[in-house]
C-alpha positions as CSV (number, residue, x, y, z in Angstrom):
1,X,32.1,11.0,22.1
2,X,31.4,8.6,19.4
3,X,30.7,4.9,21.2
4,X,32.6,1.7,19.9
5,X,30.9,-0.8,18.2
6,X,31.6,-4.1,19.2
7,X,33.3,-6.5,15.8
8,X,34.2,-9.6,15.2
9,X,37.5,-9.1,15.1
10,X,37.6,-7.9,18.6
11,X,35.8,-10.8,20.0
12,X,38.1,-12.9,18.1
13,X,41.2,-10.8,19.8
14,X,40.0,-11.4,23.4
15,X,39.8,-14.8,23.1
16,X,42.9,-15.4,20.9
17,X,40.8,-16.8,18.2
18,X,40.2,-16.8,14.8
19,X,37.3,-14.6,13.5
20,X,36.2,-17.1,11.0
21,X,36.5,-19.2,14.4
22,X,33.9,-17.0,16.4
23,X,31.9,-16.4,13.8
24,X,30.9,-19.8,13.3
25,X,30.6,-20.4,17.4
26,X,27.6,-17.4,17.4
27,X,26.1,-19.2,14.1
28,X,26.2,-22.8,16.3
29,X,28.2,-24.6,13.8
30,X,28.9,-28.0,14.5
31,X,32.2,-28.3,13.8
32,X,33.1,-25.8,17.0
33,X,33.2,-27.7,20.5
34,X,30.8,-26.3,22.9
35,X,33.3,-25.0,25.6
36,X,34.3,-22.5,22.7
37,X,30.7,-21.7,21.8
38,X,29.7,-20.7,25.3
39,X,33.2,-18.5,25.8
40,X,32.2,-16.9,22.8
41,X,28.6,-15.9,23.4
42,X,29.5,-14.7,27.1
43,X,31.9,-12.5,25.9
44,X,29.6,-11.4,22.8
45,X,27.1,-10.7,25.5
46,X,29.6,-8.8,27.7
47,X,30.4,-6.7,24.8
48,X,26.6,-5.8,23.6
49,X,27.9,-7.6,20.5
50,X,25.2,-7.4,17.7
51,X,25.8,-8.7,14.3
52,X,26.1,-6.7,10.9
53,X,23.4,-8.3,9.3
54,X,24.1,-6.2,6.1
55,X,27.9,-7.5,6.5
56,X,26.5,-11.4,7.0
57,X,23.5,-10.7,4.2
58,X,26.9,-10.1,1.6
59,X,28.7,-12.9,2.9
60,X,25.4,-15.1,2.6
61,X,24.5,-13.4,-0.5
62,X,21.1,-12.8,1.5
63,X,20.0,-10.7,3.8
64,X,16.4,-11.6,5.0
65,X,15.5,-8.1,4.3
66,X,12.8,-6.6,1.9
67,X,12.5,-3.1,1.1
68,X,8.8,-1.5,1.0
69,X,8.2,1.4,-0.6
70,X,4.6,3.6,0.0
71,X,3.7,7.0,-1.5
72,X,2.5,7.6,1.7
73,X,2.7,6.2,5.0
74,X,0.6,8.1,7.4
75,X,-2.2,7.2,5.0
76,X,-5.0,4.9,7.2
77,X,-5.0,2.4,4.1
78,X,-1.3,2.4,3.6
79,X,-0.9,2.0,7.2
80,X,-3.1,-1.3,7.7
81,X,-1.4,-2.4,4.1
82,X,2.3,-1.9,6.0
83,X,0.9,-3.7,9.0
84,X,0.0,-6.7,6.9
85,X,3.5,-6.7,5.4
86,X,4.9,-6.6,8.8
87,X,3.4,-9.5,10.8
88,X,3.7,-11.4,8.1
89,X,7.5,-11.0,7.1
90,X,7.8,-11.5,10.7
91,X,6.3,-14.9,11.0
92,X,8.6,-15.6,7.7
93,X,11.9,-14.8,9.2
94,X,12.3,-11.4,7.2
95,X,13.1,-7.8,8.7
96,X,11.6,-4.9,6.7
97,X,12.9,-1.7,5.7
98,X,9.9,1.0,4.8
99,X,10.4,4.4,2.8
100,X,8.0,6.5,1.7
101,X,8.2,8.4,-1.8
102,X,5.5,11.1,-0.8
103,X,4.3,10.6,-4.0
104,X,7.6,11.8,-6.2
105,X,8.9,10.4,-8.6
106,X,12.0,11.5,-8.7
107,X,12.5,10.0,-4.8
108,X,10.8,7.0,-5.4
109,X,13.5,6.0,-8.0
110,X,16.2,7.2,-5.5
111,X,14.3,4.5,-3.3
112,X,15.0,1.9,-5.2
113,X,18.1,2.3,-5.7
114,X,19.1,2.9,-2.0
115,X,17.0,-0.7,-1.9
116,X,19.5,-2.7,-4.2
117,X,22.3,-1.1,-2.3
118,X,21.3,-2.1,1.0
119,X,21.1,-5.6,-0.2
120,X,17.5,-6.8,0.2
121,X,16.3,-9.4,-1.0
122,X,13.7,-7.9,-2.5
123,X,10.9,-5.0,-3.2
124,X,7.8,-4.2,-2.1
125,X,6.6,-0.9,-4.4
126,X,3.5,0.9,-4.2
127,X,3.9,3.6,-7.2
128,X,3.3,7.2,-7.0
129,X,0.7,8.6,-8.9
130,X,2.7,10.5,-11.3
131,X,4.9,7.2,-12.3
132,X,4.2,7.0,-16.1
133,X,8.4,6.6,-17.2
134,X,8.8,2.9,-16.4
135,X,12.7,2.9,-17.8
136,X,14.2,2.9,-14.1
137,X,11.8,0.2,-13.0
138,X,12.4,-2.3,-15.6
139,X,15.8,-3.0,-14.6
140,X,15.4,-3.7,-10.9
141,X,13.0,-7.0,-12.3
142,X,16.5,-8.1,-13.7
143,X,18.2,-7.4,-10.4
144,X,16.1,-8.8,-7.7
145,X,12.3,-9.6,-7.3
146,X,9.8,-6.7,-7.5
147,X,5.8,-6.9,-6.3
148,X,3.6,-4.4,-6.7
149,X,0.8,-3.7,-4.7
150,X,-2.3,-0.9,-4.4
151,X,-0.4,1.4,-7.0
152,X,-0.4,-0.8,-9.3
153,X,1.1,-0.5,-13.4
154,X,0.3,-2.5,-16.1
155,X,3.3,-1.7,-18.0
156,X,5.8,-3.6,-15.5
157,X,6.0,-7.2,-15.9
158,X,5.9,-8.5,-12.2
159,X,3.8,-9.8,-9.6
160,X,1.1,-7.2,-8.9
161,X,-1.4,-7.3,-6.0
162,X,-4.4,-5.3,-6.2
163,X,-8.2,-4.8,-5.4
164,X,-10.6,-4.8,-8.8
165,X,-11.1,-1.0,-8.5
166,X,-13.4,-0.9,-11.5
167,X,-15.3,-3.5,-10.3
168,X,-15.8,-1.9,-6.8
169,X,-16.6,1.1,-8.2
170,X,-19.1,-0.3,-10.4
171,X,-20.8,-1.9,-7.7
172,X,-20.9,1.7,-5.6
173,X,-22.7,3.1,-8.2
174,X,-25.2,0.0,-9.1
175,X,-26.0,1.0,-5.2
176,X,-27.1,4.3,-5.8
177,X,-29.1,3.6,-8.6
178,X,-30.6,1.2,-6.7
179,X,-31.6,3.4,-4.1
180,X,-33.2,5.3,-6.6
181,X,-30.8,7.9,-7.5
182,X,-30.2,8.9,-11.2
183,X,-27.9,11.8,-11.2
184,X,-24.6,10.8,-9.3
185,X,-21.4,12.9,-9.0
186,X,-17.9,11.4,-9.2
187,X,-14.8,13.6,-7.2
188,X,-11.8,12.0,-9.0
189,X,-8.3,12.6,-9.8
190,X,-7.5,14.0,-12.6
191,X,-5.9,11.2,-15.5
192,X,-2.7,10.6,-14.9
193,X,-4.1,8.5,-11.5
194,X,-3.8,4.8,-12.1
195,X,-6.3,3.9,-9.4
196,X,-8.6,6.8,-10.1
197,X,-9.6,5.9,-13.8
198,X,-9.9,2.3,-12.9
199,X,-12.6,3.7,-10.5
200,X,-13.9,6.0,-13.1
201,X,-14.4,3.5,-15.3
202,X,-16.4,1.3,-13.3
203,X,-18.4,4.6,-12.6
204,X,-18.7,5.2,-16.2
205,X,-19.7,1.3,-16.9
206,X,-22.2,1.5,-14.4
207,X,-23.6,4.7,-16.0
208,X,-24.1,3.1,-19.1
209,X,-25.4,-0.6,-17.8
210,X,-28.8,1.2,-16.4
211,X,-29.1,3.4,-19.4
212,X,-28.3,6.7,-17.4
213,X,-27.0,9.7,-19.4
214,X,-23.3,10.9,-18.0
215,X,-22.7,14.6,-17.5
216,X,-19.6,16.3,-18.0
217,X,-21.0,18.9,-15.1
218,X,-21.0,16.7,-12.1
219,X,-17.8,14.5,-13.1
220,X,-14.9,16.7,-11.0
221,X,-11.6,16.1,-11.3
222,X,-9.0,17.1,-9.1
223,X,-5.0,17.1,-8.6
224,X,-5.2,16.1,-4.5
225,X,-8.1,13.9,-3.6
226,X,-8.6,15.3,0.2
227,X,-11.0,16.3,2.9
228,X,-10.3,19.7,2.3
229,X,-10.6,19.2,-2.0
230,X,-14.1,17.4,-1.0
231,X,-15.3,20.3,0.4
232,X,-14.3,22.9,-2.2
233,X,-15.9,20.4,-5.1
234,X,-18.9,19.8,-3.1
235,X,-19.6,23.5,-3.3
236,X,-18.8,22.9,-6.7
237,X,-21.5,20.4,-7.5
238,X,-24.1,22.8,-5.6
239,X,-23.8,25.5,-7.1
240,X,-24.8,23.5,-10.6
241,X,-28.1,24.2,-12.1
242,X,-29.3,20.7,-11.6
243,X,-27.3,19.6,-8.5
244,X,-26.7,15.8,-8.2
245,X,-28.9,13.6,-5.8
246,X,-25.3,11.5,-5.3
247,X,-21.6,12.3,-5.2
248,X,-19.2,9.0,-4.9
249,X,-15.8,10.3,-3.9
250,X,-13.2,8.1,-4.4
251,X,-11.6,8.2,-1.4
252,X,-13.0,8.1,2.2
253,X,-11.2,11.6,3.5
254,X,-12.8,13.3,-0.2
255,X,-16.5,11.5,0.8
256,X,-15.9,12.9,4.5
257,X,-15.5,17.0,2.9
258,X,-18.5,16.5,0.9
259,X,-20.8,15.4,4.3
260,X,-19.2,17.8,6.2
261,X,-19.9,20.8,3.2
262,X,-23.5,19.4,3.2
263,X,-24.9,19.5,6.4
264,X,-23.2,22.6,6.4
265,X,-25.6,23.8,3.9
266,X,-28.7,21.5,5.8
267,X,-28.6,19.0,2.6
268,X,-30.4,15.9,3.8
269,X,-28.6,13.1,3.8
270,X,-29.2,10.4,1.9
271,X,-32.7,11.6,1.2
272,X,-31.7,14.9,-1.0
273,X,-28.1,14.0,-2.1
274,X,-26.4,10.6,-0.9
275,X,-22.5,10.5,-0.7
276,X,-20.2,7.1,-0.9
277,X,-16.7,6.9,-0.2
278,X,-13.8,4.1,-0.5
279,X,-11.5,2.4,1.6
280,X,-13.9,2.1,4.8
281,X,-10.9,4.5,6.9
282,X,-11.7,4.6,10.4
283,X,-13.6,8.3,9.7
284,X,-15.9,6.8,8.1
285,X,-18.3,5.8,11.0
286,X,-17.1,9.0,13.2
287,X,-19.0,11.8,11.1
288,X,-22.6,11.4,11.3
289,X,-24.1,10.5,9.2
290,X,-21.7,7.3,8.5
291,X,-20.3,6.9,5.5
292,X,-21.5,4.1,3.1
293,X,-17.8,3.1,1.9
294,X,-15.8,0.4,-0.2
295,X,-14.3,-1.9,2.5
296,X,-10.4,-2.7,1.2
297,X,-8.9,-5.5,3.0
298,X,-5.4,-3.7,3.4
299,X,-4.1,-6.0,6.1
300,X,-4.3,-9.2,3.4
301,X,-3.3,-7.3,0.9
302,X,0.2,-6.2,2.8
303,X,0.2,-10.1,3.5
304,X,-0.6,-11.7,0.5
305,X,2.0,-9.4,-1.3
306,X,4.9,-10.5,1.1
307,X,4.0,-14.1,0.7
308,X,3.9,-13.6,-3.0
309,X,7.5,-12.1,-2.7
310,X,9.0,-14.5,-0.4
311,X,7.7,-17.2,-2.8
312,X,10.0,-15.7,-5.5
313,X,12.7,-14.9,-3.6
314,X,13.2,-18.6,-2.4
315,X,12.5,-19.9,-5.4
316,X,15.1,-20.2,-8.3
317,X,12.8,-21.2,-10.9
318,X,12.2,-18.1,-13.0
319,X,9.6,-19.7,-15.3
320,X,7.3,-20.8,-11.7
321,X,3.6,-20.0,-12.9
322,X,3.2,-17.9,-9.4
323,X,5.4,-15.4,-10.8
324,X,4.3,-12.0,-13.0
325,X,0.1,-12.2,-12.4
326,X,-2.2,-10.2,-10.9
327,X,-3.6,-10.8,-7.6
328,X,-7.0,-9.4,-7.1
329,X,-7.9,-9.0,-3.6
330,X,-11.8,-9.1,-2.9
331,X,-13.4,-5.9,-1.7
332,X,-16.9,-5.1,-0.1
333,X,-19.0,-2.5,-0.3
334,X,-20.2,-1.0,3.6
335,X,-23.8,0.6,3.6
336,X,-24.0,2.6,6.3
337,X,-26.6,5.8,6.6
338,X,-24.8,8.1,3.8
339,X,-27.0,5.8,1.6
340,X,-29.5,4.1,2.9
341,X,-32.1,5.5,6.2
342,X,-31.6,2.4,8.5
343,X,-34.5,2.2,10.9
């Protein structure tokens, strides 16, 4: 049997008063006497009365809700991103309503939508990879305040909040070189990855800096960056004439297929063929040897987004400089013994 939710109107019936009467006794307005206040919140209490916050956001015309979309939630980068997001809307007054898109488009757009009609006060979005139509996006800016964050598009005119993948990725590869390797593999995803040819061009960048030919051979790309897609490429790369002394995956799970495929196949590592990954997951330091990784700060990132969302959400100034930039979000790079032999 379906339970009955306690309204408004019933208080109000119980006590022979007004709802506009007891709804303004549970808000503490002053213009109620305190004898009526305290009737009101026993019997609230009594009834396991709990407010329709979606019912008071329309009244209000706000609901201290935001909506946060993720392509993937049981992601370990996602997850410390969504963490961020949380104790930080929390400290801010806000409740948060997460969905994830598992990378469709088609569901992300349904997302948003669902958002606006639950009456947040504004969006959180990190894009799937496949979002190239921005048509249904555009008009949400219009609607209600949109940040974007790790999934990033340079086609939508709002508040983005990033890390500088290029420049992270240049830096993994100035590493390598460093370290004296000359012939380094990229696993990537294949171009219609936002992220991925930001990385691939500070891959690329790198290349060309220290005057180091590129080769079509040993640049892989694939459809589903994963531990399992590490693996397959690794065998990949090995069975090239001229295998590479250094694959940079650009994620952390990817990097984690390719050690596990070579000391399958008793590859020294770093010594024959060093492997880098990105995002510094918790993984990274459980396979031996431990991954040299890109550390990405997701819990300020999840932070600085909301902050950057509240901001435009309480502020009715449109033309406020704060609004439609890019935040980058510094990274660091993690050399662990994937890399470097540390004695």
């Amino acid at each position: 049997m379906k339970k009955e939710v306690t309204t408004l109107k019933m208080l109000a019936q119980n006590l022979n008063l007004s709802i506009s009467t007891v709804s303004r006794a549970l808000n503490d307005h002053p213009d109620i006497n305190i004898d009526t206040k305290d009737k009101v919140r026993r019997l609230a209490k009594s009834m396991n009365y709990i407010p329709n916050i979606f019912a008071k956001g329309f009244r209000k015309h706000k609901s201290n809700i935001i909506g946060v979309i993720v392509p993937n939630i049981t992601h370990y980068f996602t997850a410390t991103i969504v963490r961020g997001i949380l104790e930080q809307a929390s400290k801010q007054g806000y409740r948060v309503i997460i969905s994830e898109s598992n990378n469709d488009v088609i569901k992300q757009n349904e997302m948003l939508n669902t958002m606006i009609q639950f009456g947040v006060d504004g969006i959180l979005a990190s894009l799937t990879k496949m979002t190239r139509d921005i048509d249904n996006i555009l008009p949400i800016i219009d609607t209600l305040p949109l940040i974007l964050f790790d999934k990033v598009s340079d086609k939508i005119p709002c508040t983005q909040i990033t890390i500088n993948d290029e420049e992270a990725a240049f830096n993994v590869v100035e590493h390598l070189i460093n370290t004296g390797k000359k012939r380094i593999a990229i696993i990537k995803e294949r171009e219609f990855s936002y992220t991925s040819e930001k990385r691939y061009a500070g891959y690329l960048r790198a290349l060309k800096a220290n005057q180091i030919e590129i080769d079509e051979k040993i640049i892989i790309s694939v459809d589903d960056i994963s531990l399992q897609q590490g693996k397959r490429m690794t065998n990949t790369l090995l069975s090239n004439k001229k295998r590479p002394d250094a694959i940079f995956a650009i994620t952390d799970s990817a990097a984690i297929g390719v050690i596990q495929t070579l000391n399958k196949s008793n590859i020294k590592i770093p010594e024959e063929i060093a492997v880098v990954g990105f995002s510094n997951s918790k993984h990274s330091t459980i396979i031996e040897p431990k991954l040299t990784t890109v550390d990405q700060p997701g819990n300020t990132i999840g932070k600085t987004a909301i902050k950057y969302l509240i901001r435009e959400i309480e502020n009715d100034d449109t033309n406020d400089i704060t609004m439609n930039k890019t935040v980058e979000i510094k990274t660091s790079l993690i050399v662990r013994e994937s890399t470097f032999k540390i004695s």
